[in-house]
C-alpha positions as CSV (number, residue, x, y, z in Angstrom):
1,X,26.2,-96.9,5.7
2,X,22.7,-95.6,3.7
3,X,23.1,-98.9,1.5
4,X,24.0,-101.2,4.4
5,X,21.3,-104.1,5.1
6,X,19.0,-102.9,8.3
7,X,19.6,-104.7,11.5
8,X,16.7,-106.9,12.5
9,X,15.7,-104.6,14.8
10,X,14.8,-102.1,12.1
11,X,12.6,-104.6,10.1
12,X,8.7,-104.3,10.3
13,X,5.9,-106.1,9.4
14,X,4.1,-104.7,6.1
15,X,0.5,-101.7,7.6
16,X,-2.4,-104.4,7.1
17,X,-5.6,-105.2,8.8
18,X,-9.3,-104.7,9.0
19,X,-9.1,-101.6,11.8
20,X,-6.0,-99.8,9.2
21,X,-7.8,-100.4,6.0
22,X,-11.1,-98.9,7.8
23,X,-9.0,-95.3,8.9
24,X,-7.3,-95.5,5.5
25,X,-11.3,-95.3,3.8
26,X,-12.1,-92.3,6.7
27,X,-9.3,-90.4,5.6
28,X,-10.0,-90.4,1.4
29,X,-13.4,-89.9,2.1
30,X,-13.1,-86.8,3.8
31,X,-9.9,-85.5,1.2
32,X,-7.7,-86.0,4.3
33,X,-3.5,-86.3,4.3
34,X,-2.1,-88.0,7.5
35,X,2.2,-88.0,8.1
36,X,1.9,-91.4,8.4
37,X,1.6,-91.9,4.7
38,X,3.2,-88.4,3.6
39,X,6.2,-89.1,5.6
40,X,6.5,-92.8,4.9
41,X,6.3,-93.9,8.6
42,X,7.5,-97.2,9.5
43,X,4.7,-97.8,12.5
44,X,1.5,-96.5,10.4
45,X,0.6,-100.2,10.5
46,X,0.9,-100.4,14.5
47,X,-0.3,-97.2,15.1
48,X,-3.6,-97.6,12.8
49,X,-4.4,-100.6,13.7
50,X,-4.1,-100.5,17.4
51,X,-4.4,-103.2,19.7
52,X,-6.9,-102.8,22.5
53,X,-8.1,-99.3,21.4
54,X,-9.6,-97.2,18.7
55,X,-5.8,-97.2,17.2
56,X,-4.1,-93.6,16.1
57,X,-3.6,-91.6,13.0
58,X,-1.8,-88.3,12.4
59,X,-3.5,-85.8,10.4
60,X,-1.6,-83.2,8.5
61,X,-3.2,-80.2,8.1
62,X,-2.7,-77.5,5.1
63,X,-2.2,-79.9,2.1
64,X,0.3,-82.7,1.4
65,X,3.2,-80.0,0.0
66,X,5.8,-78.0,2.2
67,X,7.1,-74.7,1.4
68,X,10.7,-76.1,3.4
69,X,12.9,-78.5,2.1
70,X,14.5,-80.6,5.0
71,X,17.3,-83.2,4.3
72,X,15.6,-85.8,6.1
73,X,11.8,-85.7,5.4
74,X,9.6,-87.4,2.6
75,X,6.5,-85.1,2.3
76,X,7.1,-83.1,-0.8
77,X,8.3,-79.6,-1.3
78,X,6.9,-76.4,-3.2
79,X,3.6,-75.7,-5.2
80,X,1.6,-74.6,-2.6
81,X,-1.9,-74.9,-3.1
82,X,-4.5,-72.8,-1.1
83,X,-5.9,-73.6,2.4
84,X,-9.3,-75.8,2.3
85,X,-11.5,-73.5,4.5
86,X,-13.5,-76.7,5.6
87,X,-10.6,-78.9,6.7
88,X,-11.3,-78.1,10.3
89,X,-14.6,-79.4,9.9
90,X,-13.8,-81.9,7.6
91,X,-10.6,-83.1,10.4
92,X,-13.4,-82.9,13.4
93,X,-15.6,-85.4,11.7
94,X,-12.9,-87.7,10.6
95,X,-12.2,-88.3,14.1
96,X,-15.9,-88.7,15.2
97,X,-15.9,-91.3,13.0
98,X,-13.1,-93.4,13.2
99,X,-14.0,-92.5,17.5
100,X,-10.9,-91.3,18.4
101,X,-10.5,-90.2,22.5
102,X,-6.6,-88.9,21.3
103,X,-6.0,-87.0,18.3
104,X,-2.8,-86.0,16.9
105,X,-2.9,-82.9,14.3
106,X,0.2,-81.5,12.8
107,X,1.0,-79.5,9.5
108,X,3.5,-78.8,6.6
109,X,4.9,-75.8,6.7
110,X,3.4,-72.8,5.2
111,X,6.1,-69.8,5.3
112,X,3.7,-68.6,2.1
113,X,1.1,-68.1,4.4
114,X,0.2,-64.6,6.3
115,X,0.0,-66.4,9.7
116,X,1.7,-69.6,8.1
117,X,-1.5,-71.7,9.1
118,X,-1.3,-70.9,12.6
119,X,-4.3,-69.7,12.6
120,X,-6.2,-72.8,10.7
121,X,-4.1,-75.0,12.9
122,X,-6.1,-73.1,16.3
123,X,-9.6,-73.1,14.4
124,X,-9.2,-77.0,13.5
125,X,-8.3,-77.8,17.7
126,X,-11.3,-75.5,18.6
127,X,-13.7,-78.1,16.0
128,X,-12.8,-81.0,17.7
129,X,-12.9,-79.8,20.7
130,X,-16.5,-78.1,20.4
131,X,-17.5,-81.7,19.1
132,X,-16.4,-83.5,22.3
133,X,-14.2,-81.4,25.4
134,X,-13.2,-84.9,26.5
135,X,-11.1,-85.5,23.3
136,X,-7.5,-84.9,24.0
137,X,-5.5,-83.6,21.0
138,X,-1.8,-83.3,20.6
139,X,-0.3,-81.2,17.6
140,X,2.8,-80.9,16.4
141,X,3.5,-77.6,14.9
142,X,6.0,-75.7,12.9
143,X,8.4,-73.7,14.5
144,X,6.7,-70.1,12.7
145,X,9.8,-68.9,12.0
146,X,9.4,-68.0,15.8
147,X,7.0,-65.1,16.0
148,X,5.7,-65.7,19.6
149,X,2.4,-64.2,18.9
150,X,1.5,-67.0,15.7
151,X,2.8,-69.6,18.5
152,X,0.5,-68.0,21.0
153,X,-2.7,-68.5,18.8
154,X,-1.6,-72.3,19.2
155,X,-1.7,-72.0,23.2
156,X,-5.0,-70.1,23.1
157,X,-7.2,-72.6,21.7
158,X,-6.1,-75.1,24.5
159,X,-4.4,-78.2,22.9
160,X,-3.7,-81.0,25.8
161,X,0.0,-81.7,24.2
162,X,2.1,-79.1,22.0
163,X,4.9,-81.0,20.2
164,X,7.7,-79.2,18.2
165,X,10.7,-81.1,17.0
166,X,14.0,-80.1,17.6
167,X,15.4,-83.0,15.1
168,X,18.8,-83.5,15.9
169,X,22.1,-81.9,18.0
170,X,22.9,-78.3,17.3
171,X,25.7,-79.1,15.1
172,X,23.5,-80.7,12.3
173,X,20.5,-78.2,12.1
174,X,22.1,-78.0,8.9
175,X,22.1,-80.5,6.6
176,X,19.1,-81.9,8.1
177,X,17.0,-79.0,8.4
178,X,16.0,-76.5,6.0
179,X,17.9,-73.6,6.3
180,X,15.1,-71.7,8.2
181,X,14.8,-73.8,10.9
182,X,17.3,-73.4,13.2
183,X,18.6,-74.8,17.2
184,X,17.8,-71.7,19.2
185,X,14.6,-70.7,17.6
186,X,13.1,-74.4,18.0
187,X,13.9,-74.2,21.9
188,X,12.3,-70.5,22.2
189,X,9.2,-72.6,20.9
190,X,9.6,-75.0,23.2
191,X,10.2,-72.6,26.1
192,X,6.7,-70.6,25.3
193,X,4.9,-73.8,25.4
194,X,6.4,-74.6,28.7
195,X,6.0,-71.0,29.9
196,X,2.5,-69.9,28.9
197,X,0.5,-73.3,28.5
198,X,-1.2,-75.7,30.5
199,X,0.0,-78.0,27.7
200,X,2.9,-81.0,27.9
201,X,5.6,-79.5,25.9
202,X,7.0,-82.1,23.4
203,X,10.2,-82.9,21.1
204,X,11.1,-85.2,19.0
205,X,15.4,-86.4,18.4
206,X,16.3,-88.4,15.1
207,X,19.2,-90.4,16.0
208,X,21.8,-92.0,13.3
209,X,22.4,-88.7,11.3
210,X,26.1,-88.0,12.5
211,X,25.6,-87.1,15.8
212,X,27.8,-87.6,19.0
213,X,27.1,-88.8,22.1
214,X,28.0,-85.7,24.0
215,X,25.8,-83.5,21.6
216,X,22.6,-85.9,22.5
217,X,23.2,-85.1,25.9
218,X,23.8,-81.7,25.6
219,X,20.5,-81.6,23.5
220,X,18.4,-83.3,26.5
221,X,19.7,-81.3,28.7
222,X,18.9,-77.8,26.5
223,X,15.8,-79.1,26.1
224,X,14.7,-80.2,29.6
225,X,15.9,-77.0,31.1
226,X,13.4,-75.2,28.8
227,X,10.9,-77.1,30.4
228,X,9.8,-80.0,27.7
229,X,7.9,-82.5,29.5
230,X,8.0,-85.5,27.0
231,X,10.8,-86.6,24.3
232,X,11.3,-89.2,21.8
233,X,13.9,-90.5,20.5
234,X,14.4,-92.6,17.2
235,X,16.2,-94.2,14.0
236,X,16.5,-91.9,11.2
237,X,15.5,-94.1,8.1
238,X,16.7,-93.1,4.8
239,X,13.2,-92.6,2.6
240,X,15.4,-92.6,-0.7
241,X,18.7,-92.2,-2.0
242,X,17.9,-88.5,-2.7
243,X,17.4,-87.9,0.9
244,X,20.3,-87.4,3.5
245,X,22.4,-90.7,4.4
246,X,22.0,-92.9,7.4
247,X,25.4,-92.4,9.2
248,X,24.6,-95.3,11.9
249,X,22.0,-97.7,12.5
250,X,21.7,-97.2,16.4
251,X,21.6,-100.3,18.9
252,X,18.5,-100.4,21.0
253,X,20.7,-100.9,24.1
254,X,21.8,-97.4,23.4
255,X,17.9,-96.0,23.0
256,X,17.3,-97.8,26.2
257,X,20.5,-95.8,27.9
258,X,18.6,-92.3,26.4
259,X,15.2,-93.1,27.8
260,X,17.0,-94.0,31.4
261,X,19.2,-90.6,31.0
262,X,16.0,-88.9,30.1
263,X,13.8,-90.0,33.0
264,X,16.0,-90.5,35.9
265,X,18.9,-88.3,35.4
266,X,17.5,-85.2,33.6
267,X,13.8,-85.8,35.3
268,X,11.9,-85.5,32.0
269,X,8.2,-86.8,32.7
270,X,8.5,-89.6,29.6
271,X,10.6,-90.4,27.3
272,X,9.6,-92.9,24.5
273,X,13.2,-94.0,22.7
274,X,13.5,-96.7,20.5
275,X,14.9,-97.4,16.9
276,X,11.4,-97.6,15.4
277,X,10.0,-94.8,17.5
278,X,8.4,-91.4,15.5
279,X,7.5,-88.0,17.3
280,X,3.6,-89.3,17.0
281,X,4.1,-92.4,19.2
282,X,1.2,-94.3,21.3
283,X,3.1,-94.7,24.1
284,X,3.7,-91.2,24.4
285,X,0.0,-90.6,23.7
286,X,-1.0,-93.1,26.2
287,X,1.3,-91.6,29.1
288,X,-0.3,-88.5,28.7
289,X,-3.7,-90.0,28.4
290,X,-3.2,-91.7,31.6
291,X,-2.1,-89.1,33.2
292,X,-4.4,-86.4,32.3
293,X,-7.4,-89.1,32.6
294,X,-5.8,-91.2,35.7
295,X,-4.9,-90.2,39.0
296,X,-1.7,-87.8,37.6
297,X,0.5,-90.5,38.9
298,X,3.4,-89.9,36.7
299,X,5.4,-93.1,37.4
300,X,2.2,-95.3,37.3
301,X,1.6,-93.6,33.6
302,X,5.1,-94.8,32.6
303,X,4.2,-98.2,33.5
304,X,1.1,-98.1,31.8
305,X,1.9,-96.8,28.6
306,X,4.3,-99.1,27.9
307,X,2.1,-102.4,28.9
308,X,-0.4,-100.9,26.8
309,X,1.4,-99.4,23.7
């Protein structure tokens, strides 16, 4: 199925612009990575160029090399370098520049790593933060190898959105994931962000790796019941033949059935699903913008994100 010819639905229009090529010059000037470009994503176009608004980019924090080796993901693996001890700064004046009101921060893993960058991750929120209060950040972190305490320094410096993804059904943690990530530990994640934050608790589902019907739902569920507030849902895309296959490119009528499963049935407070959708979505970001900045109407921020994203 990998070396089948993508459905229509799947085929986008080449990043270009004035607004993207403007970010793209931020980012090199200040040594920055992003997971748009690490992890090949097909909206980095859309996201950085925006429509109405200052557009969105993803910064990845802690270099552009992983110490985990998942089936699915592009960024590369091994030869850890040291952490840059101004890349908080260096982050926090990126986004003053490019005038961002929603940042998204998320990281490699760093297993090498005493703390495994939790620690960097908090002091980098806490820069943009004491820059402008008004700035709402989202990050999307590792799992820690789920040691509460490094997932705790996340929820003390006050993020507005703490994403971790769950990736895909129970059943395919492995081959998809790296061997150290696992189902159960990604939902106790989930279940301290819900428990001990003032955060939106967030997850992310690839969909087209093997997986069955039954096992999304059962995933949604899982996840709901420990307390994620937003999920996304989209195609897996194959970044090279090295990487783990496509099984099925999934029909949008079907990522329409998850989003109405997700909302109305299992009463998550948004769900973005879509076949071009990521985990770092700006209609996600939006509903939460609009709630946290509107009147907390939750089903008026459904209707606005998606007119606006």
């Amino acid at each position: 199925m990998s070396k089948a010819r993508k459905p229509e639905w799947l085929k986008m229009r080449p990043p270009s612009g004035e607004r993207f090529t403007e970010i793209k010059q931020t980012l090199r000037d200040h040594d920055l990575h992003t997971v748009c470009e690490e992890a090949s994503c097909p909206n980095m176009g859309e996201c950085w160029s925006g429509r109405d608004g200052p557009g969105t980019a993803t910064f990845m924090l802690m270099g552009d090399r992983c110490s985990r080796g998942c089936n699915f993901c592009d960024v590369k693996t091994g030869g850890m370098d040291p952490l840059d001890e101004d890349e908080p700064a260096n982050v926090a004046s990126a986004v003053a520049e490019i005038g961002l009101d929603y940042v998204v921060l998320t990281s490699v893993d760093r297993d090498d790593l005493p703390d495994q960058g939790a620690g960097h991750f908090a002091e980098t929120i806490r820069e943009i933060k004491k820059r402008d209060s008004d700035i709402l950040v989202e990050v999307l972190i590792p799992d820690f190898q789920g040691d509460a305490e490094l997932v705790g320094k996340i929820i003390d410096a006050e993020p507005d959105v703490i994403a971790h993804n769950i990736e895909t059904v129970e059943r395919l943690q492995w081959p998809v994931r790296d061997r150290r990530a696992g189902y159960e530990q990604s939902l106790a994640v989930l279940e301290q962000v819900a428990d001990e934050s003032d955060a939106f608790a967030k997850t992310s589902i690839m969909l087209g790796v093997g997986e069955y019907h039954h096992e999304v739902y059962q995933t949604l569920r899982d996840l709901r019941s420990a307390g994620v507030d937003v999920v996304t849902l989209g195609q897996y895309l194959q970044p090279s033949r090295s990487h783990l296959e496509v099984s099925e490119f999934v029909h949008p009528d079907v990522f329409d059935t998850w989003e109405r499963v997700a909302e109305e049935e299992l009463g998550f407070g948004y769900c973005a699903s879509g076949p071009m959708v990521r985990s770092s979505y700006r209609a996600g970001e939006l509903f939460v913008e609009n709630v946290l900045k509107g009147d907390g109407d939750i089903s008026e921020a459904r209707k606005q994100a998606r007119t606006d994203a």
